[in-house]
MARMIBA-127804 format. One record per residue (C-alpha): residue in one letter; x, y, z. Coordinates in Angstrom, 1 decimal, padded with zeros to 4 digits. Layout:
BEGIN
- a, X, Y, Z
...
//
This chain:
BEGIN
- x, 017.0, 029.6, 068.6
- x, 020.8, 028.4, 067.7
- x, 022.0, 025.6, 067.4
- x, 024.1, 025.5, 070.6
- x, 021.1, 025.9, 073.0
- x, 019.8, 022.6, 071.3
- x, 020.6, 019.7, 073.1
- x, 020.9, 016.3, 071.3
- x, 021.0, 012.9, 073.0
- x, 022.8, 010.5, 070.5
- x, 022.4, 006.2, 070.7
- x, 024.5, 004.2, 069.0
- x, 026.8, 001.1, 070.3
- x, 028.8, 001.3, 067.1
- x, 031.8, 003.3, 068.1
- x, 033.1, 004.5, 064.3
- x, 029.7, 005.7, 063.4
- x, 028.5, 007.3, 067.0
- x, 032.3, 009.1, 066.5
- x, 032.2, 010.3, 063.5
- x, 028.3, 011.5, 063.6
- x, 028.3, 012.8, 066.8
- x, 031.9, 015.3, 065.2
- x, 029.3, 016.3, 062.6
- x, 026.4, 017.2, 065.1
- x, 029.1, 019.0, 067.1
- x, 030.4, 021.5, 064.6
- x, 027.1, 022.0, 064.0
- x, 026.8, 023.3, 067.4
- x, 024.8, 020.7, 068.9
- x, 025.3, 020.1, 072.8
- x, 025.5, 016.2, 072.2
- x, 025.1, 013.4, 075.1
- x, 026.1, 010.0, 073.4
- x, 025.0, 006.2, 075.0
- x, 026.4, 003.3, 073.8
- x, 023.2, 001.2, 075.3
- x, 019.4, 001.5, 075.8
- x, 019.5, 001.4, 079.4
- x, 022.2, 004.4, 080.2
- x, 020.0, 005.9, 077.3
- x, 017.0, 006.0, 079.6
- x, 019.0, 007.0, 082.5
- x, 020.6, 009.8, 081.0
- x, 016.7, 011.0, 079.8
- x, 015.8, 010.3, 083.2
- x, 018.4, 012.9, 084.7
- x, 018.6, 015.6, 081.7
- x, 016.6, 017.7, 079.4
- x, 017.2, 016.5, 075.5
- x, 015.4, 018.7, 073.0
- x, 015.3, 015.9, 070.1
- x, 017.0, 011.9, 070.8
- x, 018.9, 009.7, 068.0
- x, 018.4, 006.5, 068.6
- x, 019.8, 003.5, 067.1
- x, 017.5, 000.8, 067.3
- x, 019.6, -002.6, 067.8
- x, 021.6, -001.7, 070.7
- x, 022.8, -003.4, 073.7
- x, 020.4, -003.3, 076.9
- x, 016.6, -001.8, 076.2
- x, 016.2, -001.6, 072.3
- x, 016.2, 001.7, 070.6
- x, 012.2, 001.4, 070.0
- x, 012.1, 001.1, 074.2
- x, 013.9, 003.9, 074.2
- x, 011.8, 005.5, 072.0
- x, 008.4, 004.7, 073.8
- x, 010.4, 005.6, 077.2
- x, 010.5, 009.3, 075.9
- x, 007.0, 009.4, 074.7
- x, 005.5, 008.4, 077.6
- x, 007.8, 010.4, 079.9
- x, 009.2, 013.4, 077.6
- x, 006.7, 013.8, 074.4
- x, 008.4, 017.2, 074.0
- x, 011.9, 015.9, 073.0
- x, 011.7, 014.7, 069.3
- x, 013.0, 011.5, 067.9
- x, 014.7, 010.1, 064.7
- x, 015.2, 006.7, 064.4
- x, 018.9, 005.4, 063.0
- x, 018.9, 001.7, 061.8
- x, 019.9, -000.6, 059.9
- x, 017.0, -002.5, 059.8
- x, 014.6, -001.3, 057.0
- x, 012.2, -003.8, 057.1
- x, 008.1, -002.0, 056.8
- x, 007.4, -003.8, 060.1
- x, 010.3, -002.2, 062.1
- x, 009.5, 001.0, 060.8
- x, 005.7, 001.1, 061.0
- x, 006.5, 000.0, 064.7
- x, 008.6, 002.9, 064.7
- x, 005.7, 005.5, 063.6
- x, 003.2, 003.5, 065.7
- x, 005.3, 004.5, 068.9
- x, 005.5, 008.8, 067.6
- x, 008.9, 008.8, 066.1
- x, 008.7, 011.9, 064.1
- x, 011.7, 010.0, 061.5
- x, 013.6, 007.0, 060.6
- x, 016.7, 007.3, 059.0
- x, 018.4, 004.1, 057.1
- x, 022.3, 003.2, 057.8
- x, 024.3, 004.4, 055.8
- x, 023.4, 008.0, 056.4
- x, 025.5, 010.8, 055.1
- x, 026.2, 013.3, 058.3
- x, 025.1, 015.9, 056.2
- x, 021.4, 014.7, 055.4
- x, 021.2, 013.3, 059.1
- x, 022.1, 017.0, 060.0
- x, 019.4, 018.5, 057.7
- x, 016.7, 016.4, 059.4
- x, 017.5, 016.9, 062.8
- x, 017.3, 021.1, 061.6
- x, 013.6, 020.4, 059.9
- x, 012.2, 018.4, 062.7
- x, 013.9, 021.0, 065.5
- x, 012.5, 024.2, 063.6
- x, 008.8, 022.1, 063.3
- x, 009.2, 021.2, 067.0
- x, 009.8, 024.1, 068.2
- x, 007.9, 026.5, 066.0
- x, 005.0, 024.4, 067.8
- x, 006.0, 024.8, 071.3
- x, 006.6, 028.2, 070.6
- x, 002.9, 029.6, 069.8
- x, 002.2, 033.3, 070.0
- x, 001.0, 033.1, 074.0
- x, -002.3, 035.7, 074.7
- x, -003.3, 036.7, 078.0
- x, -005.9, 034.6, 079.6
- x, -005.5, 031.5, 078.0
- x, -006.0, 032.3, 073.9
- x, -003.3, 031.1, 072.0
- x, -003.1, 030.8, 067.5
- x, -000.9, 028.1, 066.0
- x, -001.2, 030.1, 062.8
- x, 000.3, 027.5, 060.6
- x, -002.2, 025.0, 061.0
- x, -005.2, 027.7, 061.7
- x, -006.1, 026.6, 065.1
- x, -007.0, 028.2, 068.1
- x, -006.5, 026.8, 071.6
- x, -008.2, 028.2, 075.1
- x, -005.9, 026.8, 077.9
- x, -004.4, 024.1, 075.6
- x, -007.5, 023.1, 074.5
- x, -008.7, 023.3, 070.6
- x, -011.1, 025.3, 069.7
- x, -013.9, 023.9, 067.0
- x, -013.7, 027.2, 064.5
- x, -014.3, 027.2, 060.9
- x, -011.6, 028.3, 058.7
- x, -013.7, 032.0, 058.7
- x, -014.2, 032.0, 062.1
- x, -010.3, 031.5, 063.6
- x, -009.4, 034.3, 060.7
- x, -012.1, 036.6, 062.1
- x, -010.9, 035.8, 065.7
- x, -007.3, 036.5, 065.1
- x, -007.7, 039.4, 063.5
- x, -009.7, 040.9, 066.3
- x, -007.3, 039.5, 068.5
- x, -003.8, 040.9, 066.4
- x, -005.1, 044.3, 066.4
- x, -007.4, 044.9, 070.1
- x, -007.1, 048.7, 069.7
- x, -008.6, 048.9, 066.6
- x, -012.7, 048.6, 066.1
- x, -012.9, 046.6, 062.8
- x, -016.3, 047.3, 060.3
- x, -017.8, 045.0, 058.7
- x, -016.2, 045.7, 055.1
- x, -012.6, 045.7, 056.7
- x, -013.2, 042.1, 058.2
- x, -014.1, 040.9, 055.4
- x, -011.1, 042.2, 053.4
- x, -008.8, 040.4, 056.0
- x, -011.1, 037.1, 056.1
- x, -011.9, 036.4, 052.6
- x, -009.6, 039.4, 051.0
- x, -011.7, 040.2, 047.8
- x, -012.9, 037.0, 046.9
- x, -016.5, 037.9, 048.9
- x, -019.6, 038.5, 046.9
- x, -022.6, 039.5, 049.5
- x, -024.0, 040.7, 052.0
- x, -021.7, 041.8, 054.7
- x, -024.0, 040.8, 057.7
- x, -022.1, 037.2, 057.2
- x, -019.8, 038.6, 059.2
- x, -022.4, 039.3, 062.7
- x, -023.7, 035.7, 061.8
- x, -019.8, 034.6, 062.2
- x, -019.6, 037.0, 065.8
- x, -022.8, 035.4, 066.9
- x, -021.1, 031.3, 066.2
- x, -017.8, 032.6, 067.7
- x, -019.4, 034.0, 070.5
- x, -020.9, 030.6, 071.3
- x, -018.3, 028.6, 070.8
- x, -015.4, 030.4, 073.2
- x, -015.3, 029.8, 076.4
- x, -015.0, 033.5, 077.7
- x, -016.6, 036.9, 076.5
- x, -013.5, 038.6, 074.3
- x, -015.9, 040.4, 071.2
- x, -017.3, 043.2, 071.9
- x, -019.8, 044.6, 069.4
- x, -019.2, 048.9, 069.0
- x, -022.5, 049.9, 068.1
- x, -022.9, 052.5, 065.3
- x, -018.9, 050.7, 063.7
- x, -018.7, 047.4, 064.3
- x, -016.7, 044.9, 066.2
- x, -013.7, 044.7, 068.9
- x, -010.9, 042.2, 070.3
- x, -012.4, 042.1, 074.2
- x, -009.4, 042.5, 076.5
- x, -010.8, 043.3, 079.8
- x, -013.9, 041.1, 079.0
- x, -011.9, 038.2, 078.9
- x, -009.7, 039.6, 081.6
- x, -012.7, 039.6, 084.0
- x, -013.6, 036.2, 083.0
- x, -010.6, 034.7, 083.5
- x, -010.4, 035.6, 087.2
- x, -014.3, 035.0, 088.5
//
């Protein structure tokens, strides 16, 4: 995603420093919405879309930090840094106790504020934008989880490696020696029936039929199992 489809709601009732970092956020192709106070703040979130928020937190009208707990309770997809003055552990532990995902200490140099509204916007969005299966089974691979409609899955570290790899490849009947190859790559001294007593845990622990055992080979990504679940 470029950085002009990202759109940047900027707080900050100091008009040299909202100028001159809201220039910087624009020729970095950010869409940028500025408010001089909390309250036109929360009425401009209450009107628009904002994929991450800059807030200033001692600002005219509702406090940055309302500001901030306005989004999470309303918008928890639109990120937030923090820009203060005040660094104080209190402020900033309030902060983080209301979801800001950073706070930034004035001075800031444009260019570091820049680089973390890039890291938290790739983070953010490399989240929101999880490889989407039919039927409900979705991988956030980065952090090995498994959802079934939005809800996480309870899978050892073996067992969501096994199920996506079934689930990557659904043409393809996997053996037991290729499964382990791709779970533990050649690290596995054994017997390779640990991998049926992994089928048989993953089998009870998802929510709809999507292995299918091929007798005589060995196992396969379900597709019109869980395709038949899914609409009983």
């Amino acid at each position: 995603m470029k950085n002009d489809q990202f759109r940047v709601l900027f707080l900050e009732d100091e008009p040299t420093i909202r100028e001159v970092l809201k220039e910087y956020m624009i020729i970095s192709n950010y869409h940028v919405t500025e408010a001089d106070n909390g309250d036109s703040a929360i009425l401009l979130l209450d009107n628009n879309t904002y994929d991450i928020a800059v807030l200033d937190i001692m600002v005219p009208g509702a406090s940055g930090l309302d500001v901030l707990s306005h989004i999470k309770d309303h918008y928890p997809h639109t990120a937030t840094i923090m820009l203060t003055a005040l660094e104080d552990e209190k402020t900033q532990v309030d902060a983080f106790n209301r979801y800001a995902d950073d706070y930034v200490i004035k001075p800031v140099s444009p260019i570091i504020l820049l680089k973390r509204i890039e890291t938290i916007l790739r983070r953010t969005k490399q989240n929101s934008l999880k490889p989407q299966a039919s039927f409900g089974l979705t991988f956030e691979e980065e952090a090995y989880q498994a959802y079934y409609n939005s809800e996480p899955l309870s899978l050892t570290l073996s067992e969501y490696l096994l199920l996506l790899t079934l689930y990557k490849e659904p043409n393809r009947v996997f053996n037991r020696e290729q499964l382990i190859l791709r779970v533990y790559n050649e690290d596995y001294i054994g017997n390779d029936r640990i991998i049926d007593a992994h089928i048989k845990n993953l089998r009870k622990k998802l929510p709809v039929s999507c292995i299918k055992t091929v007798i005589g080979i060995g196992y396969q990504f379900d597709k019109e199992g869980m395709s038949n679940e899914a609409h009983t």
